[in-house]
DRENSERO-185418 format. One record per residue (C-alpha): residue in one letter; x, y, z. Coordinates in Angstrom, 1 decimal, padded with zeros to 4 digits. Layout:
// residues N
<site><code>A</code><east>X</east><north>Y</north><up>Z</up></site>
...
***
This chain:
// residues 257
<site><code>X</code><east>-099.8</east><north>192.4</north><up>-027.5</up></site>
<site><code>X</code><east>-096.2</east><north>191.5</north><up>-026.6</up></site>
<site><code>X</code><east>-094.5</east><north>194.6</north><up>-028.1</up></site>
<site><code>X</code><east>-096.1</east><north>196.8</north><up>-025.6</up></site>
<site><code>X</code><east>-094.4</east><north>195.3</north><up>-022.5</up></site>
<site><code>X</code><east>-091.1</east><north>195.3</north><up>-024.7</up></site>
<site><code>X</code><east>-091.4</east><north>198.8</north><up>-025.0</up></site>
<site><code>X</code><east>-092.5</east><north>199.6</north><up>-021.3</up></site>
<site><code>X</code><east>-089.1</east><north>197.6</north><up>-020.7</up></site>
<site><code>X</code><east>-087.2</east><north>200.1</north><up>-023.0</up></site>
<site><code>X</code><east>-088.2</east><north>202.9</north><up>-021.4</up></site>
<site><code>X</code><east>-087.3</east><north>201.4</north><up>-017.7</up></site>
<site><code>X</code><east>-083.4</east><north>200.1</north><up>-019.0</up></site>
<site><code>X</code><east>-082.7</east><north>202.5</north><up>-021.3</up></site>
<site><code>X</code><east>-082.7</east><north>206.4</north><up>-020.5</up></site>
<site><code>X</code><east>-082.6</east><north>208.8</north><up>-023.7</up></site>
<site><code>X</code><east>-078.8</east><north>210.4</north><up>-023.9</up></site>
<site><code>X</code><east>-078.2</east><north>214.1</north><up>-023.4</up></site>
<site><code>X</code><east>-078.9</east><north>216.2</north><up>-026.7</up></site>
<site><code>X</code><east>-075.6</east><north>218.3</north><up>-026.0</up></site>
<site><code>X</code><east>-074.0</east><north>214.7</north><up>-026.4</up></site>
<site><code>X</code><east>-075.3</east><north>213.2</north><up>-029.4</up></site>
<site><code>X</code><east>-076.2</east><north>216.3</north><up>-031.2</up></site>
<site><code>X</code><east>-073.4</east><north>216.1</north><up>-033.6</up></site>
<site><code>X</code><east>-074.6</east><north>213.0</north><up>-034.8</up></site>
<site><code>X</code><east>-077.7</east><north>214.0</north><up>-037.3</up></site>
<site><code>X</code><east>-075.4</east><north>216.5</north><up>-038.4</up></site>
<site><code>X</code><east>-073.4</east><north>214.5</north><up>-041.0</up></site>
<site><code>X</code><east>-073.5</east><north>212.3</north><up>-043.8</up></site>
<site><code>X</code><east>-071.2</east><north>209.4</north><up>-043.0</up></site>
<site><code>X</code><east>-069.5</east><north>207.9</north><up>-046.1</up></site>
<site><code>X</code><east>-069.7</east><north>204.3</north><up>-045.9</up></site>
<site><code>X</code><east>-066.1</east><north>202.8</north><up>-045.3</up></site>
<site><code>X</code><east>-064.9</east><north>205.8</north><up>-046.6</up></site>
<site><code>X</code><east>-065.1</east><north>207.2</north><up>-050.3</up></site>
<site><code>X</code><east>-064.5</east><north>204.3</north><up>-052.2</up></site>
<site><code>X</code><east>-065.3</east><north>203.4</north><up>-055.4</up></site>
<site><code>X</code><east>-064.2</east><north>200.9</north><up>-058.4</up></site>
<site><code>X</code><east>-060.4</east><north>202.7</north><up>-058.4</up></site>
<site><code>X</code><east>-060.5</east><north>203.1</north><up>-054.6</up></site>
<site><code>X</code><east>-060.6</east><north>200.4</north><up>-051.6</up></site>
<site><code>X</code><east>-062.5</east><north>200.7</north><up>-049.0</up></site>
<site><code>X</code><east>-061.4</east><north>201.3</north><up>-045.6</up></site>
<site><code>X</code><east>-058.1</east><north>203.3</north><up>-046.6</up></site>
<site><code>X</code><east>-056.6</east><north>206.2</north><up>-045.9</up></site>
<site><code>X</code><east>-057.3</east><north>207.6</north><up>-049.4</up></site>
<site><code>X</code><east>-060.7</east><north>206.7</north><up>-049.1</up></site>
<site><code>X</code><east>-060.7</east><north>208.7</north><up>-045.6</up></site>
<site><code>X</code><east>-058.9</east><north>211.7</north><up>-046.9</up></site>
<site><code>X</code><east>-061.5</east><north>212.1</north><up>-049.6</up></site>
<site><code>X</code><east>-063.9</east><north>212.1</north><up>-047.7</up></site>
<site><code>X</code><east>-062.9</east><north>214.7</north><up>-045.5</up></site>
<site><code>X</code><east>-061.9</east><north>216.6</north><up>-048.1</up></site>
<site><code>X</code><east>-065.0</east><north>217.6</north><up>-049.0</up></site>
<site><code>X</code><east>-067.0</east><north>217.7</north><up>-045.8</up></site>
<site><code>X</code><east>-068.5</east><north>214.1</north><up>-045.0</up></site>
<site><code>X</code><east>-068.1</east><north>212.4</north><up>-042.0</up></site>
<site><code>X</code><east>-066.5</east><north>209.0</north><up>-041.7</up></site>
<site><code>X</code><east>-067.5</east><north>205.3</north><up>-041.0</up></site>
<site><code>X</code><east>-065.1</east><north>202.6</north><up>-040.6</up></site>
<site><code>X</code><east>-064.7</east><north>199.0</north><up>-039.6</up></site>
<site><code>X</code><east>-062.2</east><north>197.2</north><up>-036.6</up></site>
<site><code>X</code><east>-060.7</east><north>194.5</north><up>-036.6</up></site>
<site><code>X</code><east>-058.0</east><north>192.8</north><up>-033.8</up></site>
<site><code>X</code><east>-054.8</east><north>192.0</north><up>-035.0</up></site>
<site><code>X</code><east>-052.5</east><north>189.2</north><up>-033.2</up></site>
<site><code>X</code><east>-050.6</east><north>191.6</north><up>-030.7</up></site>
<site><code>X</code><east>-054.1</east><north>193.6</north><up>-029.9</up></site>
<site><code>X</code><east>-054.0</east><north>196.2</north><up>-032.5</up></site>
<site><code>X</code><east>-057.1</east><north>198.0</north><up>-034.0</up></site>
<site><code>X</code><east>-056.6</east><north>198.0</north><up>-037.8</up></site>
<site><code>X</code><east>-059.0</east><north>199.5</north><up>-039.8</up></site>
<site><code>X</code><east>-060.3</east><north>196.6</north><up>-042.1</up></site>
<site><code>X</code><east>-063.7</east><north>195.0</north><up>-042.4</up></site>
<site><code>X</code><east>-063.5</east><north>191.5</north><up>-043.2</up></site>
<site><code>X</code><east>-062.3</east><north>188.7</north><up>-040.9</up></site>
<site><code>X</code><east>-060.0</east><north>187.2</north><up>-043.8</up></site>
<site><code>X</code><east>-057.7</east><north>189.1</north><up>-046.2</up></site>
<site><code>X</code><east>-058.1</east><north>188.0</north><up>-049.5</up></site>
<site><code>X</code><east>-060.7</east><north>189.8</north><up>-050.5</up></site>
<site><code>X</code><east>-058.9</east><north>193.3</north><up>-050.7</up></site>
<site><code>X</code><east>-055.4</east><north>192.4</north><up>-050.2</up></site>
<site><code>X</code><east>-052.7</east><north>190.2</north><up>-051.5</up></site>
<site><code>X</code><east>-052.3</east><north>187.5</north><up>-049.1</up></site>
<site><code>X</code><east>-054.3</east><north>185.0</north><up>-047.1</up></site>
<site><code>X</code><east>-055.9</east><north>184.1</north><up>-044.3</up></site>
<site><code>X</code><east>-057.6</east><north>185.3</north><up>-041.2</up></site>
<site><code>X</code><east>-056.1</east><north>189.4</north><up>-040.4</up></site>
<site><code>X</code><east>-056.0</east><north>188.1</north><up>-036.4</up></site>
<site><code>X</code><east>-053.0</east><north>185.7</north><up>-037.1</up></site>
<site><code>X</code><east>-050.8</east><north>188.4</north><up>-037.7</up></site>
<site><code>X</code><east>-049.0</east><north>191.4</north><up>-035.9</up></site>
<site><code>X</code><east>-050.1</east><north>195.5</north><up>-036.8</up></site>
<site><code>X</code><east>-046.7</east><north>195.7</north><up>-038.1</up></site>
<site><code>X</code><east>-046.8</east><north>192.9</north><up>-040.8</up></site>
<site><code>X</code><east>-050.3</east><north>194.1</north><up>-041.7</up></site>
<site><code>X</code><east>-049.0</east><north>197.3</north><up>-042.5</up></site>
<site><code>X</code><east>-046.5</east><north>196.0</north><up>-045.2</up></site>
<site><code>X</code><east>-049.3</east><north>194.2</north><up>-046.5</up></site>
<site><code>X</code><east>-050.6</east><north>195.9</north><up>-050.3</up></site>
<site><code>X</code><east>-053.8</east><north>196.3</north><up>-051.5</up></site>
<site><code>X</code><east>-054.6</east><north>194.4</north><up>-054.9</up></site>
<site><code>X</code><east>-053.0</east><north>197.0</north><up>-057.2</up></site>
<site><code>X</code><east>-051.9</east><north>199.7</north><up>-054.7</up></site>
<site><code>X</code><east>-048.9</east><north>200.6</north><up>-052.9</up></site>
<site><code>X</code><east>-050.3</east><north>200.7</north><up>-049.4</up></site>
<site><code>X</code><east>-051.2</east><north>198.3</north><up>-046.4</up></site>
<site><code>X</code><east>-054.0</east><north>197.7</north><up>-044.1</up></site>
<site><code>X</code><east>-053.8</east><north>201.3</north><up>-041.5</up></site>
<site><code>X</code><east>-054.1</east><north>201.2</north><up>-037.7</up></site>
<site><code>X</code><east>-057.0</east><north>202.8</north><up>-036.1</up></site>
<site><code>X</code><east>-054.4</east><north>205.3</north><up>-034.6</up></site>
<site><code>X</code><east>-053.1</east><north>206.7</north><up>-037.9</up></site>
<site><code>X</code><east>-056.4</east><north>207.2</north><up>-039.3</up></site>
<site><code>X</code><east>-057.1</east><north>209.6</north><up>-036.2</up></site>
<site><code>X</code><east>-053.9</east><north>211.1</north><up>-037.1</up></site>
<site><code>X</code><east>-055.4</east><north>211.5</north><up>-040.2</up></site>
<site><code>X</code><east>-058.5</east><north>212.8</north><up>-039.6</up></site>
<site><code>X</code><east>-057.4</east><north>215.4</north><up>-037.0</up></site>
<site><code>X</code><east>-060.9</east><north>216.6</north><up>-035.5</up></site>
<site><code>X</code><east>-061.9</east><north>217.6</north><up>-039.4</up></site>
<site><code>X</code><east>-065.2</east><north>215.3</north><up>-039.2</up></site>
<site><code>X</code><east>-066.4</east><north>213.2</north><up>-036.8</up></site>
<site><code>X</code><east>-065.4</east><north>209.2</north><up>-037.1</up></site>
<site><code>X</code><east>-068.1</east><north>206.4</north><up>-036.3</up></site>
<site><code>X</code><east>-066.4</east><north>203.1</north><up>-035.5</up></site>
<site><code>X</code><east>-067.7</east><north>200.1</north><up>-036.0</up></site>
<site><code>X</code><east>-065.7</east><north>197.2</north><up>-034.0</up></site>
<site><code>X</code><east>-066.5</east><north>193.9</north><up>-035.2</up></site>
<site><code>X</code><east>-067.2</east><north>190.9</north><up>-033.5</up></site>
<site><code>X</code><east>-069.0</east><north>187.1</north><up>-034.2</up></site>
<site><code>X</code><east>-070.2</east><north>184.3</north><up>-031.6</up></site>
<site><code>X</code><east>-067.1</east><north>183.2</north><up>-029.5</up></site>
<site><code>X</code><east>-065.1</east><north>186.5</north><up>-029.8</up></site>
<site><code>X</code><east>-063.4</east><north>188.0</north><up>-027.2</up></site>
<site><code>X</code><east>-064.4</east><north>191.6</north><up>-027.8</up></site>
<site><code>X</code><east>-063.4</east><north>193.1</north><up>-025.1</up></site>
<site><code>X</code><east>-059.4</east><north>192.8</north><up>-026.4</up></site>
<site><code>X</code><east>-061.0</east><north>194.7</north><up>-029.6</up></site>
<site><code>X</code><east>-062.7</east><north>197.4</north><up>-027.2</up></site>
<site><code>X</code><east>-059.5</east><north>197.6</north><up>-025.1</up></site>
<site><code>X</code><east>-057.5</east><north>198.2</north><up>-028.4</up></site>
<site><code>X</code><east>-060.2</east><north>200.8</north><up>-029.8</up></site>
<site><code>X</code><east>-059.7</east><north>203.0</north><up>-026.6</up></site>
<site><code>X</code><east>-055.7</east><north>202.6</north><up>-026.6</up></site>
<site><code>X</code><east>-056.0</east><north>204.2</north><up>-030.3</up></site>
<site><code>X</code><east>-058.3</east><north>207.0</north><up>-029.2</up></site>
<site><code>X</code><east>-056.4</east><north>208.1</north><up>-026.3</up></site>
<site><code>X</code><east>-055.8</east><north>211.7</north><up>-026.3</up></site>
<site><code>X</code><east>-058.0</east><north>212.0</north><up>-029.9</up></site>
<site><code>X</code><east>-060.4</east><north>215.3</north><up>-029.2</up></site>
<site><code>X</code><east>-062.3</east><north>214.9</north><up>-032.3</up></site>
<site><code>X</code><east>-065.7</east><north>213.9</north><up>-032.6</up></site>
<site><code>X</code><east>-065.9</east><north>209.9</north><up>-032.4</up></site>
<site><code>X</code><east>-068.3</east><north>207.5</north><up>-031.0</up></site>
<site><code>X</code><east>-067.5</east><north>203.7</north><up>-031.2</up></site>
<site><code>X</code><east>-070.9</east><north>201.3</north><up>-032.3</up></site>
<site><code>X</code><east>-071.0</east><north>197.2</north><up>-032.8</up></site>
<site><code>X</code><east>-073.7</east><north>194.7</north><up>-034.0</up></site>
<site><code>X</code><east>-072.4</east><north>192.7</north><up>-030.3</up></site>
<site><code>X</code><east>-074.2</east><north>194.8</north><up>-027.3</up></site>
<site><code>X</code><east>-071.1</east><north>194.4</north><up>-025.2</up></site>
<site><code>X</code><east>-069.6</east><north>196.7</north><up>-027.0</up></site>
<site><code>X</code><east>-071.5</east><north>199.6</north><up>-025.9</up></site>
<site><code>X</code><east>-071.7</east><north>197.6</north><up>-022.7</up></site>
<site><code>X</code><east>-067.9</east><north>197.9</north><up>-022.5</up></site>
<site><code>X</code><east>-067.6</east><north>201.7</north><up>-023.2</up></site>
<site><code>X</code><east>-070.5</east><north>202.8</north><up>-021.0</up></site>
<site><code>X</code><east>-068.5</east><north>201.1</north><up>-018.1</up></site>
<site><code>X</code><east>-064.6</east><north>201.6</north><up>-018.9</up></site>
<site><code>X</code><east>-065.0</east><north>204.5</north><up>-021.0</up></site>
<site><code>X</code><east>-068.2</east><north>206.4</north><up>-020.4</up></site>
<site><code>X</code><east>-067.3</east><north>209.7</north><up>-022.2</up></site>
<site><code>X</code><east>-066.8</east><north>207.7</north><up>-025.3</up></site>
<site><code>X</code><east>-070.3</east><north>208.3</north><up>-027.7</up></site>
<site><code>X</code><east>-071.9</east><north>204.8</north><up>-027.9</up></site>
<site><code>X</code><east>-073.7</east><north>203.1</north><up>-030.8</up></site>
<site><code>X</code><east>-075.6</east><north>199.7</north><up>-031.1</up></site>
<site><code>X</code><east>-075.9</east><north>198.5</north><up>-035.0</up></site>
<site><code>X</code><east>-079.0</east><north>196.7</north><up>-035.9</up></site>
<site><code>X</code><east>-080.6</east><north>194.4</north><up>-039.0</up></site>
<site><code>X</code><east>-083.6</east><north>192.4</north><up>-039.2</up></site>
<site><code>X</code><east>-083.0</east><north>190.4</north><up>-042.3</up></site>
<site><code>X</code><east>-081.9</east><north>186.7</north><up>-042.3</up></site>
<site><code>X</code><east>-078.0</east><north>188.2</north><up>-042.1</up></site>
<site><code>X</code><east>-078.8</east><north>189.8</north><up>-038.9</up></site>
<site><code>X</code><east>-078.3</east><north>188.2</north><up>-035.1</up></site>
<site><code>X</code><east>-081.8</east><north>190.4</north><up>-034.0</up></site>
<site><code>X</code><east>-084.3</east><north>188.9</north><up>-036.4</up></site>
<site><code>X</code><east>-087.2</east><north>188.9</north><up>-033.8</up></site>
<site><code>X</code><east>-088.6</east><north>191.5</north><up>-031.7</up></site>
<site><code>X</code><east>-087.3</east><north>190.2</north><up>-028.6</up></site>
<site><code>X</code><east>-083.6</east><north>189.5</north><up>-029.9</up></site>
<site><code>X</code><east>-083.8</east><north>193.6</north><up>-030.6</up></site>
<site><code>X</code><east>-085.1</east><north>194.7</north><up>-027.2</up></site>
<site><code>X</code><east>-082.4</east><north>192.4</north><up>-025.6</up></site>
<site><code>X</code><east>-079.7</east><north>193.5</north><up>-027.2</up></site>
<site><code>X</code><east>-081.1</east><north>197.3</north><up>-026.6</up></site>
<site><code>X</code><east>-081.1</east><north>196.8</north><up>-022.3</up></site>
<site><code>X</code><east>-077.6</east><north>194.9</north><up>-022.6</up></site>
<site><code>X</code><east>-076.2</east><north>197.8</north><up>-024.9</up></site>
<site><code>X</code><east>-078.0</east><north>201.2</north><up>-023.1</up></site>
<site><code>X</code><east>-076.7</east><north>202.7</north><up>-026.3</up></site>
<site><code>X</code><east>-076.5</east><north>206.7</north><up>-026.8</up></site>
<site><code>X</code><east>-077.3</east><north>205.9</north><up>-030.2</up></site>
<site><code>X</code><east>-078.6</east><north>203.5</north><up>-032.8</up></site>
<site><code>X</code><east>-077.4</east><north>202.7</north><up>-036.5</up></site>
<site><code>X</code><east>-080.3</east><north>200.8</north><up>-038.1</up></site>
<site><code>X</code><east>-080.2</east><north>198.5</north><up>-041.5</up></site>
<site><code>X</code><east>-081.7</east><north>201.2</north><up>-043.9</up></site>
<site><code>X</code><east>-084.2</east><north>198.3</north><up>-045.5</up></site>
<site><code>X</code><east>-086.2</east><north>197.8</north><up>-042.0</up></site>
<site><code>X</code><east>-087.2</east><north>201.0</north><up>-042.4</up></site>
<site><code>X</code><east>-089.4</east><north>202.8</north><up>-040.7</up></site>
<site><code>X</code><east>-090.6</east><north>200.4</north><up>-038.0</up></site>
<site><code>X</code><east>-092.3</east><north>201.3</north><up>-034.9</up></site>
<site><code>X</code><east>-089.0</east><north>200.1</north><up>-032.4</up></site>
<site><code>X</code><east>-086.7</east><north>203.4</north><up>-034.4</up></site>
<site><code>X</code><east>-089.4</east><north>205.3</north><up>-034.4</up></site>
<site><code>X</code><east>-090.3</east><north>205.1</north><up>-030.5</up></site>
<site><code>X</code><east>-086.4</east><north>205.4</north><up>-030.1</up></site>
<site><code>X</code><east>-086.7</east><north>208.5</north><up>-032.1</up></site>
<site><code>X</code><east>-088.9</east><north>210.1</north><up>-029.9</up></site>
<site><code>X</code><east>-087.6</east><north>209.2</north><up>-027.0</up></site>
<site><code>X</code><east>-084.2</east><north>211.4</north><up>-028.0</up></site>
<site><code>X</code><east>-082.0</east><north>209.0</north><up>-029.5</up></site>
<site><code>X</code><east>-080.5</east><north>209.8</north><up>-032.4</up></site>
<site><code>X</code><east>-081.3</east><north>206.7</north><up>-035.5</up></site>
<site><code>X</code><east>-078.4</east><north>206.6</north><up>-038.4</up></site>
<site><code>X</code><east>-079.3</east><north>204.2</north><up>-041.0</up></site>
<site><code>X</code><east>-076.6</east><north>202.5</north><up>-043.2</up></site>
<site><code>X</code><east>-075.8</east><north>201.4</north><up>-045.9</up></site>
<site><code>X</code><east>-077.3</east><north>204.1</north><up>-047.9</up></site>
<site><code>X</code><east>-076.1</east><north>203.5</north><up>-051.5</up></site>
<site><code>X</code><east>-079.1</east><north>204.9</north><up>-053.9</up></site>
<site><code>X</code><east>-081.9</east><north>207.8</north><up>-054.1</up></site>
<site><code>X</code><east>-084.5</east><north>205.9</north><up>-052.4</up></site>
<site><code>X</code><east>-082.7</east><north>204.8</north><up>-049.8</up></site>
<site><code>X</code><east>-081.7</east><north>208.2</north><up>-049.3</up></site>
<site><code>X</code><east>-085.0</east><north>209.5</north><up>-049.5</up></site>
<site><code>X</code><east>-086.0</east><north>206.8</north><up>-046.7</up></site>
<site><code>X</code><east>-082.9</east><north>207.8</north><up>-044.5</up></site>
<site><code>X</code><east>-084.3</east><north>211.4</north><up>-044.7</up></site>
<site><code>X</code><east>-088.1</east><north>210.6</north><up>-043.9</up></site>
<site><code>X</code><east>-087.5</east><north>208.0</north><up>-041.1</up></site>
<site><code>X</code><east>-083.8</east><north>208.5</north><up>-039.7</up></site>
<site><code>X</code><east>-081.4</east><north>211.6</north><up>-038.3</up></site>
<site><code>X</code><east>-078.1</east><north>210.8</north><up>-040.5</up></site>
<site><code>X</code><east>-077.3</east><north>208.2</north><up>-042.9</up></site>
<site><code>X</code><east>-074.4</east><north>205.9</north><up>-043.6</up></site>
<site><code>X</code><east>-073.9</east><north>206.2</north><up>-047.1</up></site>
<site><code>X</code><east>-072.2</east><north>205.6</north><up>-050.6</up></site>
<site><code>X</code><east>-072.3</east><north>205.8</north><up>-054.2</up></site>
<site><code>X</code><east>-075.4</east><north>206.7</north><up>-055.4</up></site>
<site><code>X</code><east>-076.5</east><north>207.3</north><up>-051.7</up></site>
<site><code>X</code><east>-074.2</east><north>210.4</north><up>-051.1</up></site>
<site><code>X</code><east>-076.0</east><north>212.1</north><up>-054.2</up></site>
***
């Protein structure tokens, strides 16, 4: 009984985006922090170039670094990937760069030279992460310094609504995306944490965990016009289930096919 006022609600806070927008979006495969693999870190500009190199479009992950720099890394610490310690906000872009990945002979990139990178080839989803207390709008304010002047196809997309929040008021040509889970992980485990964070966001898009589907919230969305991308798509089932009940998926390994 209460999921039909909830989705009344949608429909009066959240108008469908314009097709000619968003179109682009079910048009790709996105590869999952880039094409990584066991001889390959994710989130690198190998991992990028890869992927573009034959044809896939690109996710990646933000994070803040200490003078307001968006580097392309997932994790809030760095000693999972790299060799050193402690949290990636404590330090400048410019230290980060000289940083090396376990193994390699290259650092943590800026958002900035990935673009470079990239150069309009395939379209870039970014995520920009955030957690309870964060002041996200410095990490939306340093997204949109690294995009000005980038003409490629981009859209920016964040578990935190006020991300999308954010663009559609400082930066409203920027493609917007709202990142969602269910499981015991996610911030939106109940019905009404989802439809919440959906009126705060007024996303042009949403990229849904790949294990909640389908469910009757994507599939109104769907049918309303906005595009669904479902991540992280990393076997044949899942793929299968991205290609029933979604327009694009976010994908690696075994999930690219």
């Amino acid at each position: 009984m209460r999921s039909l006022p909830l989705r009344a609600l949608d429909r009066l806070l959240t108008s469908p985006p314009d097709p000619a927008r968003v179109g682009w979006l079910a048009q790709w495969t996105y590869a999952h922090r880039g094409l990584h693999g066991d001889d390959l870190p994710e989130n690198t500009l190998l991992a990028f170039a890869a992927a573009a190199d034959v044809g896939l479009g690109i996710e990646c992950d933000i994070q803040r670094s200490a003078d307001g720099t968006a580097m392309v890394f997932h994790d809030w610490d760095l000693e999972r990937l790299v060799e050193s310690e402690g949290a990636l906000g404590l330090h400048a872009s410019d230290f980060l760069e000289t940083l090396r990945y376990r193994g390699r002979e290259f650092g943590i990139a800026r958002l900035v030279t990935l673009l470079e990178l990239v150069d309009a080839r395939v379209p870039v989803l970014i995520e920009i992460k955030s957690r309870p207390g964060y002041d996200i709008e410095r990490s939306c304010t340093a997204v949109e310094a690294g995009l000005s002047g980038y003409r490629g196809r981009h859209a920016v997309m964040s578990f935190d609504p006020r991300v999308s929040r954010w663009f559609r008021e400082n930066s409203p040509q920027t493609v917007r995306g709202l990142v969602m889970r269910e499981d015991a992980v996610g911030h939106t485990r109940s019905a009404w944490h989802r439809h919440l964070a959906l009126w705060i966001a007024r996303p042009d898009f949403i990229a849904y965990h790949v294990d909640a589907l389908p469910n009757r919230f994507t599939g109104d969305l769907r049918r309303r016009g906005f595009p669904v991308l479902t991540w992280t798509v990393d076997s044949a089932r899942k793929r299968e289930t991205a290609r029933l009940h979604a327009d694009a998926p976010i994908a690696e390994g075994a999930g690219l096919g």
